[in-house]
C-alpha positions as CSV (number, residue, x, y, z in Angstrom):
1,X,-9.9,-91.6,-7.2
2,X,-6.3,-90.7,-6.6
3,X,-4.9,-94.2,-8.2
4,X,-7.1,-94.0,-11.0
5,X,-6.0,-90.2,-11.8
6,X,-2.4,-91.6,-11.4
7,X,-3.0,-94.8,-13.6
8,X,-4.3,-93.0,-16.6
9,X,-1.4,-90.2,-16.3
10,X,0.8,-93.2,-16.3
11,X,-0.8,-95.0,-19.4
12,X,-1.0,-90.7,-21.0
13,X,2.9,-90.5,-20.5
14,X,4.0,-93.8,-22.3
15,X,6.4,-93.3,-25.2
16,X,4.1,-94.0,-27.7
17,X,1.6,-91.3,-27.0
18,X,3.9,-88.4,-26.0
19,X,1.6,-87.3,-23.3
20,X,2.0,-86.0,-19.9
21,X,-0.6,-83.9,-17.7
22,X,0.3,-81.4,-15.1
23,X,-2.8,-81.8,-13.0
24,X,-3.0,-86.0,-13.4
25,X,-5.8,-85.9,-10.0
26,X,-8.1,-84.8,-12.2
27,X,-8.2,-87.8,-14.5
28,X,-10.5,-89.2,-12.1
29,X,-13.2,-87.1,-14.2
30,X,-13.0,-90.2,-17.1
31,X,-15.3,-91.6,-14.4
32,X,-18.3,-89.8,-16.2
33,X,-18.1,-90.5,-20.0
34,X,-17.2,-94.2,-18.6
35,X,-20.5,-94.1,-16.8
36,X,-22.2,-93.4,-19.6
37,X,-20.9,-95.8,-22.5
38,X,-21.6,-98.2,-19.7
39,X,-24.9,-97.5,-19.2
40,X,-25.6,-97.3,-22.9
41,X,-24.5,-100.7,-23.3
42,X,-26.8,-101.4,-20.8
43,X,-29.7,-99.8,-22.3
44,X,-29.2,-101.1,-25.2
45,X,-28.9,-104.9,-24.0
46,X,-32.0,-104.8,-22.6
47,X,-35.1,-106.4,-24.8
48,X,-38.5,-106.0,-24.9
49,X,-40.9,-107.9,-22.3
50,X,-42.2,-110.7,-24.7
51,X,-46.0,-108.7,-23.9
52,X,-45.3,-105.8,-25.3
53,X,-47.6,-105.4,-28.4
54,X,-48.5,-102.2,-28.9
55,X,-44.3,-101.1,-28.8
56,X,-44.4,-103.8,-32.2
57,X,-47.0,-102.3,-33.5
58,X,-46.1,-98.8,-32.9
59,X,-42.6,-99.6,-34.9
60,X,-44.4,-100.8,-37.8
61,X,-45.5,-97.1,-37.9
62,X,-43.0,-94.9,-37.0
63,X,-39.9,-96.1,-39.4
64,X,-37.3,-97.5,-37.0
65,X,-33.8,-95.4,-36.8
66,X,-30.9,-96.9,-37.8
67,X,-28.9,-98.2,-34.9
68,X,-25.1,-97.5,-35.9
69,X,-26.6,-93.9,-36.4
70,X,-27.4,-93.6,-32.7
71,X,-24.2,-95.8,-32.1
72,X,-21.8,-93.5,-33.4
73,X,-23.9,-90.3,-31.9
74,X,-23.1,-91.5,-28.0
75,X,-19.6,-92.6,-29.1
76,X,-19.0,-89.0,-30.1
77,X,-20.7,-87.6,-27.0
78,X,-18.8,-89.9,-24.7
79,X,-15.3,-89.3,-27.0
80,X,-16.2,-85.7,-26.1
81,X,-16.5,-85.4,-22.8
82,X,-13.1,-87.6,-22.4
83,X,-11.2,-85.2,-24.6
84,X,-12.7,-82.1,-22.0
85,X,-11.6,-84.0,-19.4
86,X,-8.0,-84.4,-20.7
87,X,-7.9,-80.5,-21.7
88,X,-8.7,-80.1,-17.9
89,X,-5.8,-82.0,-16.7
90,X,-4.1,-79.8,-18.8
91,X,-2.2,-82.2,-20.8
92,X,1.5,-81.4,-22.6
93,X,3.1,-82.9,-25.8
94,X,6.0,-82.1,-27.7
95,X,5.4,-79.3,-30.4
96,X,7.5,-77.9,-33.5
97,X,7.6,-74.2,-32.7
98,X,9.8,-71.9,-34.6
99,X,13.4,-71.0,-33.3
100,X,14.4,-67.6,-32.3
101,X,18.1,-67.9,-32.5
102,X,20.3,-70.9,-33.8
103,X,24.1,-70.8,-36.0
104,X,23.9,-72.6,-39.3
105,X,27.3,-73.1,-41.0
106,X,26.9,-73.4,-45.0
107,X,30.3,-75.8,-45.5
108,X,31.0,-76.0,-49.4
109,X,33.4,-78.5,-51.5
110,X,35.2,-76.2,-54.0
111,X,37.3,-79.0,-55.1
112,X,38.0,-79.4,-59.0
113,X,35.2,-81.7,-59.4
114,X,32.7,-79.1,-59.0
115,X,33.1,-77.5,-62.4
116,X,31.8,-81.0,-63.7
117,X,28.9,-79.9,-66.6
118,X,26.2,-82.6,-65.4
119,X,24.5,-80.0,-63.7
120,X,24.1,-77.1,-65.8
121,X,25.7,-74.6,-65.9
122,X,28.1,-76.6,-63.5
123,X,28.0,-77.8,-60.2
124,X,29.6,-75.0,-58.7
125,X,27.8,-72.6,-60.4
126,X,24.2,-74.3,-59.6
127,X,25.6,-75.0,-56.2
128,X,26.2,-71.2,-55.3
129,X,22.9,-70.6,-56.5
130,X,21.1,-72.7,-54.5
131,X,23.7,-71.6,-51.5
132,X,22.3,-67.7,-51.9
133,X,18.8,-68.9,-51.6
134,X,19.2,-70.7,-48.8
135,X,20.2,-67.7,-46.9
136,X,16.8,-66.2,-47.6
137,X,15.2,-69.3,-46.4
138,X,16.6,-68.6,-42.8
139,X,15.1,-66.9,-40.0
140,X,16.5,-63.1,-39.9
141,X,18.2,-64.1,-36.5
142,X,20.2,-66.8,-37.3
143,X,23.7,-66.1,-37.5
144,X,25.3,-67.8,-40.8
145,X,29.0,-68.8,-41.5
146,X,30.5,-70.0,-44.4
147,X,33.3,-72.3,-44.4
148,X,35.0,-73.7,-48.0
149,X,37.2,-76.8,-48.5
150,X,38.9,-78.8,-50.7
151,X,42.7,-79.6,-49.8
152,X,42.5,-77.9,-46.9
153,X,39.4,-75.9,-45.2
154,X,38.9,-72.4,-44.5
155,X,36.6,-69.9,-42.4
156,X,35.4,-67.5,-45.3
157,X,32.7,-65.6,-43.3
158,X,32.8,-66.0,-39.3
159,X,29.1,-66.3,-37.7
160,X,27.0,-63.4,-39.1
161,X,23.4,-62.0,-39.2
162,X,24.6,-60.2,-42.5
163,X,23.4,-62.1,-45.7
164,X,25.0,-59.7,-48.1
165,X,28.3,-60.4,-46.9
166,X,27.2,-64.3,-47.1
167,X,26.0,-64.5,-50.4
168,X,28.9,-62.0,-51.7
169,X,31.4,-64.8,-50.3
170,X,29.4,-67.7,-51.9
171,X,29.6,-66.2,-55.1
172,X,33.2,-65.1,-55.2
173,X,33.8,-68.9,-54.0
174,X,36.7,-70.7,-56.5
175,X,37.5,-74.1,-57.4
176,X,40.9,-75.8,-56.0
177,X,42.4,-78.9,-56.3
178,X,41.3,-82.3,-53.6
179,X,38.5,-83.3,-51.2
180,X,39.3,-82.9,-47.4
181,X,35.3,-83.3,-45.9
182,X,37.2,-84.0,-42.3
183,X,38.8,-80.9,-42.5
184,X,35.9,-79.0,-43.5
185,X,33.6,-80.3,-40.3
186,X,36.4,-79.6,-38.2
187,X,36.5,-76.0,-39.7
188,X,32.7,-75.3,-39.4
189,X,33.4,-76.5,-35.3
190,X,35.9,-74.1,-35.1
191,X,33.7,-71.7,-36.8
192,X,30.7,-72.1,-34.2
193,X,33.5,-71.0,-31.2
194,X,33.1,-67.4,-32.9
195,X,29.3,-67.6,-32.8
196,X,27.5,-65.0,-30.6
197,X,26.1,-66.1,-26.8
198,X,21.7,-65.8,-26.8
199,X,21.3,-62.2,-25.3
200,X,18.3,-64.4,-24.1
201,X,20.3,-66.9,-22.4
202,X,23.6,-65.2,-21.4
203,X,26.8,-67.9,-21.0
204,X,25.4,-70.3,-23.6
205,X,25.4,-70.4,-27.1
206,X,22.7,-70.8,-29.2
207,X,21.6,-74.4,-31.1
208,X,23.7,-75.1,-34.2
209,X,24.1,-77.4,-37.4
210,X,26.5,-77.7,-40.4
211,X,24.6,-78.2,-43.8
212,X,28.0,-79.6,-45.8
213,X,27.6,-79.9,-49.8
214,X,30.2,-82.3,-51.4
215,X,30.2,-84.3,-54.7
216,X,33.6,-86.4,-53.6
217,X,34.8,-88.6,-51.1
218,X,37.8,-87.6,-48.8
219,X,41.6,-87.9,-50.5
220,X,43.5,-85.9,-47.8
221,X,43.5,-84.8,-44.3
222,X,41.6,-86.2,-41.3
223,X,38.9,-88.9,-41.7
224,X,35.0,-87.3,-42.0
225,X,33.7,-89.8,-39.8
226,X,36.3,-89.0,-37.0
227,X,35.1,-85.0,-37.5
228,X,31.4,-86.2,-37.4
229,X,31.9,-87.9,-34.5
230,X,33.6,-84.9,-32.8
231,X,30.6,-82.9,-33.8
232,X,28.2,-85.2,-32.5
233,X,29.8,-84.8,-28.8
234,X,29.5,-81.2,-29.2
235,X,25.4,-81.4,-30.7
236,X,26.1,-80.2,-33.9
237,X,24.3,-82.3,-36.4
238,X,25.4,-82.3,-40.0
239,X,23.5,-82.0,-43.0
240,X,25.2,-83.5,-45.8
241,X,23.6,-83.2,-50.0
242,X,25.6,-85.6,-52.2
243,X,25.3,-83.2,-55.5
244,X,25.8,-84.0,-58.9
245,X,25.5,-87.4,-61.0
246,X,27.1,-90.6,-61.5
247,X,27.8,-89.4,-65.0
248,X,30.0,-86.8,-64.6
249,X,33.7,-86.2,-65.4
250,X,35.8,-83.0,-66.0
251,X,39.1,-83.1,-67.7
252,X,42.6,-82.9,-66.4
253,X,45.4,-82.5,-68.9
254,X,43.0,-83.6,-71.7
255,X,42.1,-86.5,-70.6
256,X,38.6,-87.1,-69.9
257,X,38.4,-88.1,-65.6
258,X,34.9,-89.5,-64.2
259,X,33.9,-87.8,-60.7
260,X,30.7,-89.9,-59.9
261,X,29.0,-88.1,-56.6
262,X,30.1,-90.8,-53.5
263,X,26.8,-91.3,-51.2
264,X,28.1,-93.8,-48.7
265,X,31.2,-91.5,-47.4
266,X,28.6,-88.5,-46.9
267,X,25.7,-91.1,-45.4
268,X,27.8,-92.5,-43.1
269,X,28.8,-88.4,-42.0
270,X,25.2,-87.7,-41.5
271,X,24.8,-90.6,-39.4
272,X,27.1,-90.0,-37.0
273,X,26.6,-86.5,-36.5
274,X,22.8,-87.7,-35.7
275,X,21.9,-85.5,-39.1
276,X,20.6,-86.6,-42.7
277,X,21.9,-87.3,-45.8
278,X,19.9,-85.8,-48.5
279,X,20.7,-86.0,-52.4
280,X,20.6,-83.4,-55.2
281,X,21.2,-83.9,-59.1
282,X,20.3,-80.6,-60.4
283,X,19.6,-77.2,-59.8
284,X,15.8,-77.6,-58.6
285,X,16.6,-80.3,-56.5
286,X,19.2,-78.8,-54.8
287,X,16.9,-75.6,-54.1
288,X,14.1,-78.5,-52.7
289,X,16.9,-79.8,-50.1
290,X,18.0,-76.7,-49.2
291,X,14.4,-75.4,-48.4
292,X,13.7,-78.5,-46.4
293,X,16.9,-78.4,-44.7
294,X,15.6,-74.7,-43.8
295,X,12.5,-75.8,-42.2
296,X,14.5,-78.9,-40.2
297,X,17.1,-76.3,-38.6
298,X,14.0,-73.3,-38.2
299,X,11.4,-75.7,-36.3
300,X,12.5,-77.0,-32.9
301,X,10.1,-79.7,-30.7
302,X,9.3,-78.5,-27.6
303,X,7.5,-80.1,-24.1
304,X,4.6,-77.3,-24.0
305,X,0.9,-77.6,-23.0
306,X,-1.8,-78.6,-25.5
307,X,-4.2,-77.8,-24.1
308,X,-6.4,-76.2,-27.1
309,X,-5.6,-79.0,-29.0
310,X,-8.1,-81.4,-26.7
311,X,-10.8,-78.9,-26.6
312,X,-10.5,-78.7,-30.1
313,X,-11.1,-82.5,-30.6
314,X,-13.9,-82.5,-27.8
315,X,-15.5,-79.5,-30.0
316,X,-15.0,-81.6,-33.3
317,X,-16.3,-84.8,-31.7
318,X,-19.6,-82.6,-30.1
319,X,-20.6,-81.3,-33.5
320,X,-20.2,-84.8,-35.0
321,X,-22.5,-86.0,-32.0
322,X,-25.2,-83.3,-32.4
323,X,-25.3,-84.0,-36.0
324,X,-25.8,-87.5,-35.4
325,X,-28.8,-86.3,-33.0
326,X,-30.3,-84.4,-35.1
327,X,-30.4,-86.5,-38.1
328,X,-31.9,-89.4,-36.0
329,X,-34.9,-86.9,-35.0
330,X,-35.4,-85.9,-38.3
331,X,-37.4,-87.5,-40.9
332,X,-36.3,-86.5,-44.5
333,X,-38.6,-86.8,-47.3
């Protein structure tokens, strides 16, 4: 009984199922709703001795059920008493739970191609918006910093459970001339150092991301990919949005200067970070990104026991079984 308990935990905890039992000796239980689907099969190979008469004439008087009915009423039973048998071995899965403390660091391009008019009233304008509601869509205990770049990068607002001073900061945010995205990881990295320990957890520092918004590609300081790299080593992923259109253009010294949104350099950020790229050409869909960015960095999968879950599908599959019962007994008119 032992190997059989330990061959089905073995076949539970294969990649593909995400599975794994704390009490695999009592797998041996599948023995019973085995023994049954067996001996239904059996039952219901066996045929009539070729005598047997009056059983003929008795089902041309009582309407015969229909067999897939009765079928699918044992496959339900036996499906059943499997899933109480994996609830007893007290089986664990990985599970999105909300998180109680994490950093996020909001890292905004304020270079001159955010006041680009494709996204009404302007990128920068939209994009601050959009920045202030994403602080509301954060747990209350997450600590939030706000980092701004464009030539160079800078810490505006260390790590902080205050969202007024946040969203204060955001809007107050102005535009400067080039695109330095390497700089501003490195910044938001240097920013998470500042970040409280977990009271919970004293010595360590809670989890932590960087949700970066350009519209450009790097023209100065240190390569992006470089500074995601660096911030893959330390678990930090990034969340980069690509904002704004390939149509728009600002004007420098009266002349009219396209700044199309580059995808690939911010793609390739989000890759190496172990993050995702998202993309945003107005107001609403920037709002949409930041909300599911929200529930990305709020939800964490952990190992925990799921227990309910099985005597929820054994109590699921038991009503489908007793409905399958009863409509073979009865006769509708």
């Amino acid at each position: 009984m032992t190997v059989l308990g330990n061959a089905a935990a073995a076949l539970l905890a294969d990649p593909v199922l995400f599975i794994h039992v704390q009490r695999p000796g009592r797998l041996w239980w599948l023995l019973v709703p085995l023994a049954v689907a067996l001996g239904y099969i059996g039952l219901s190979a066996r045929r009539a001795p070729a005598g047997a008469v009056s059983r003929v004439d008795l089902r041309r008087l009582v309407p015969r059920d229909k067999a897939w009915k009765r079928h699918l009423a044992v496959l339900c039973s036996v499906a059943s008493m499997a899933s109480l048998v994996l609830a007893f071995a007290q089986p664990q899965a990985y599970r999105e739970v909300p998180r109680d403390r994490a950093t996020v660091v909001i890292t905004m391009d304020v270079s001159r191609s955010m006041i680009a008019t494709d996204v009404e009233p302007s990128r920068l304008s939209a994009a601050k918006s959009a920045a202030k509601s994403f602080l509301n869509e954060l747990p209350d205990r997450f600590n939030v910093a706000l980092v701004k770049f464009a030539a160079s990068a800078q810490l505006v607002v260390p790590p902080t459970t205050d969202r007024a001073a946040v969203s204060s900061a955001i809007e107050n945010l102005q535009v400067l001339p080039s695109t330095a995205i390497g700089e501003g990881i490195y910044a938001s990295l240097d920013a998470l150092k500042l970040a409280p320990e977990d009271p919970g957890h004293p010595g360590t520092k809670p989890p932590a991301a960087i949700v970066l918004l350009s519209d450009g590609a790097t023209n100065v300081g240190r390569p992006s990919l470089a500074a995601a790299q660096q911030s893959k080593r330390q678990g930090v992923p990034i969340y980069t949005i690509a904002y704004g259109t390939a149509g728009g253009y600002v004007y420098e010294e009266g002349r009219r200067q396209p700044v199309p949104v580059n995808h690939h350099e911010l793609a390739a950020v989000a890759k190496a970070s172990g993050g995702e790229k998202f993309s945003a050409e107005s107001l609403g869909q920037l709002t949409d990104v930041y909300k599911s960015i929200a529930r990305a960095v709020g939800q964490e999968k952990v190992y925990t026991e799921v227990t309910d879950r099985y005597v929820g599908y054994a109590l699921l599959l038991a009503v489908l079984a007793g409905l399958g019962v009863v409509s073979l007994a009865a006769r509708w008119p």
